[in-house]
N, C-alpha and C positions, 0 to 999 in steps of 0.2 A: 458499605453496601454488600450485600451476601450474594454470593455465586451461586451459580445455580449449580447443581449438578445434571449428568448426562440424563439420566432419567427424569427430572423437573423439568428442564429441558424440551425433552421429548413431550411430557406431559402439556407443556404451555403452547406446543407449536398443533396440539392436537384443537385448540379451540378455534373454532368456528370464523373468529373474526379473522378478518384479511391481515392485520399488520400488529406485530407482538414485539416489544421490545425488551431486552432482557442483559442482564450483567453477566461478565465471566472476564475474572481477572486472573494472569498467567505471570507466574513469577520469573527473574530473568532466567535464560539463557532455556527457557523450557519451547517444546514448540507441539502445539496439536498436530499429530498423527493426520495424513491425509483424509480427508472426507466429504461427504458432499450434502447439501438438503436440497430434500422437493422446492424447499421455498429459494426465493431472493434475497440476501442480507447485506446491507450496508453496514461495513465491521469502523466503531468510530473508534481511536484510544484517548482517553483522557489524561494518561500519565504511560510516558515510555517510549517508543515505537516498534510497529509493529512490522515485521516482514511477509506477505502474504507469497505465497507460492503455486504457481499453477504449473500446468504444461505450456502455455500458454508465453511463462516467462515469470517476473517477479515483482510485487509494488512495496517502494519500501514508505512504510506511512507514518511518519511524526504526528507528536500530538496537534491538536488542529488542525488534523484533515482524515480524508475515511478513504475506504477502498469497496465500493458496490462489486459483490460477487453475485452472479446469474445463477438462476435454480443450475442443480445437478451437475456444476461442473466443480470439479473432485479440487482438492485445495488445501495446502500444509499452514499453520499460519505459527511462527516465530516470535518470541518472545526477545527483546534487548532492552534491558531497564525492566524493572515491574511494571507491567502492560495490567491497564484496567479497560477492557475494552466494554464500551456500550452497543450492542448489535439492534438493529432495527431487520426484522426478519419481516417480509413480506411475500404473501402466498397468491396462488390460483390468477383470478381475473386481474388482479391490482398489480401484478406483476409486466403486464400486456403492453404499458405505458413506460415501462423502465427501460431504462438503457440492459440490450442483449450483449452486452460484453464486459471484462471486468474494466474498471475506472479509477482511477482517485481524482478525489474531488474536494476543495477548501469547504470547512464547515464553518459558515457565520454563526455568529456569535446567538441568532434567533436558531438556528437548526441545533445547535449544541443546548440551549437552555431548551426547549423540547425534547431532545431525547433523555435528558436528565429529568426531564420531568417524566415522561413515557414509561421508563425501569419501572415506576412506583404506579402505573396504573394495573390494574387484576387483569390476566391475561380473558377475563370473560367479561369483560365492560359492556356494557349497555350497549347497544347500536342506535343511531340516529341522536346521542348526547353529546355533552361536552368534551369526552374522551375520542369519541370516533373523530369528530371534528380536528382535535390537537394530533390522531392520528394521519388523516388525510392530508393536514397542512406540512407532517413530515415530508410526505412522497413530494407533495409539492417543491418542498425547498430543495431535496432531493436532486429532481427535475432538473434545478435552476442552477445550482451550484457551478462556480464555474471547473472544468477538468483540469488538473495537476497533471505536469509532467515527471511523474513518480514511479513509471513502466520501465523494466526492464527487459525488453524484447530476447528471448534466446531465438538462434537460428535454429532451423528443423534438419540441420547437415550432421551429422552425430560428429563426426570430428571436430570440425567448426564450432559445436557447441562443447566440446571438452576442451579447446581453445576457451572459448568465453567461461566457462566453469574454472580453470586456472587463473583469469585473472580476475576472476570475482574471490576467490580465497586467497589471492594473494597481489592485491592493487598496485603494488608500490612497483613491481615487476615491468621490466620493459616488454613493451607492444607494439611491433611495425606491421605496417600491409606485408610488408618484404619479408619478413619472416614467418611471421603466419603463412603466407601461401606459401612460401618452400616449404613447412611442417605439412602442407598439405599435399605437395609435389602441385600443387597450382599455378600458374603464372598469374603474374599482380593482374591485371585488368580480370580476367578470369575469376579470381576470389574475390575482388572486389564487386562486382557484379551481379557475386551468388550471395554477399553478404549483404549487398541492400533489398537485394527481391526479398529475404527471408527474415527481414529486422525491419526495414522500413528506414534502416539509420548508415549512413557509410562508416567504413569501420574508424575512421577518427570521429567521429564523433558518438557510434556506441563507444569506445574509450573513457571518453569523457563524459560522458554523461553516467555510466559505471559509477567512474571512480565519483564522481559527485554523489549520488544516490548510494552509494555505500559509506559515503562521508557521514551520513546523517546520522548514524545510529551514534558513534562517536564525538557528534557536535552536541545532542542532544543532552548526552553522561557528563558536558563540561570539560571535557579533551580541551588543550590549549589547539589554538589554529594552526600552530607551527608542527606540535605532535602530528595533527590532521593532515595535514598538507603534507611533510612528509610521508608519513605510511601510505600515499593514497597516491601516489607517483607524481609531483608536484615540487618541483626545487627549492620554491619561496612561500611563505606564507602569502604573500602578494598577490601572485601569479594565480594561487587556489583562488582567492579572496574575488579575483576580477573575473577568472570564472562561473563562479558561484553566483556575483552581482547579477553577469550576463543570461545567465540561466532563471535565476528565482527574484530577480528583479531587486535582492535583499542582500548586505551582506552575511557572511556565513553566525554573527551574535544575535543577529537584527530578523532570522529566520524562527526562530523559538522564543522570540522574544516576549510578544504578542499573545502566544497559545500559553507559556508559563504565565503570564501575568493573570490568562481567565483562569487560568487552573490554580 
């Protein structure tokens, strides 16, 4: 499949129709430069995962699943593995009906063989045909999909969040309530308190759900569960494993299992 460039790009999001979908594959370790579009885009990867970056916070998205970003809100997106991603861009009124925040969301197996089909329709397809149709049943499935918890909440505390910045670079690293608020000269109820109003998660469990959501891009490459679980602050490959079950209902082989097999 051929990449668009920025200018093709640009060119295809110029037509008329509400919803355009388009290829752009990112080789590892690369990441597009922050930026934003007028439109909406649901960024799918077929091969990879992808890390998406906002202010917002961070979605890390393995194959078989996407991340819906809302027109105009600015956004880095991260390459691990060669990332083929399939974007589904959607503009103007069609967007009114979308989810206003960003998402991840599992793509069944009918939403993925439509966007795969979609790449290959002319970004100037007929309205009221067979193309608009396969277009509109996108949004639909869209809609429907159920949300993944694949969000990585940062707090809006700037220290607090150069806490969370250090242990996103570097997982394996011990993490207490107790310490963190002495780095902050906070007492524990106090930092405890400022870190759920501004994450939505108490700080053991953004912890772990971190170090899980940063697991992926290493489960995805074939890392052994033992490599993983250690680097990711985890004593036993077990310990990770039961984790992982409790969180993605799967365990950590049994998670990519399913998306390599369509892929």
């Amino acid at each position: 499949m051929k990449t668009l460039s920025d200018a093709a790009l640009q060119q295809s999001l110029q037509t008329p129709r509400p919803i355009v979908v388009v290829a752009n594959d990112q080789p590892d370790g690369s990441e597009l430069a922050e930026h934003w579009h007028q439109h909406g885009q649901l960024i799918h990867a077929i091969s990879g995962v992808m890390i998406v970056r906002t202010a917002r916070g961070e979605w890390v998205v393995p194959i078989g699943r996407a991340v819906w970003v809302p027109p105009q809100l600015r956004h880095r997106i991260g390459a691990v593995g060669d990332v083929r991603m399939r974007t589904v861009f959607v503009a103007g009124d069609a967007c009114a009906a979308m989810p206003q925040d960003c998402r991840a969301i599992e793509v069944s197996l009918l939403l993925r063989e439509l966007i795969l089909h979609a790449v290959r329709i002319p970004a100037s397809y007929a309205p009221e045909g067979r193309d608009q149709r396969i277009m509109a049943l996108i949004l639909d499935e869209i809609r429907a999909a159920p949300v993944l918890s694949l969000h990585l909440p940062m707090p809006q505390h700037a220290r607090a969040a150069q806490l969370c910045a250090r242990l996103i670079q570097s997982p394996a690293q011990a993490a207490t309530l107790t310490g963190w608020a002495a780095e902050l000269h906070m007492n524990e109820r106090t930092f405890a308190r400022l870190f759920k109003r501004e994450t939505g998660l108490t700080f053991g469990a953004w912890c772990r759900h971190t170090r899980l959501l940063l697991s992926l891009p290493r489960l995805a490459q074939g890392d052994a569960i033992l490599e993983v679980a250690l680097d990711h602050g985890y004593d036993s490959p077990s310990a990770f494993a039961a984790v992982f079950r409790k969180t993605f209902g799967v365990s950590p082989s049994a998670y990519f299992r399913k998306a390599e097999a369509l892929d």
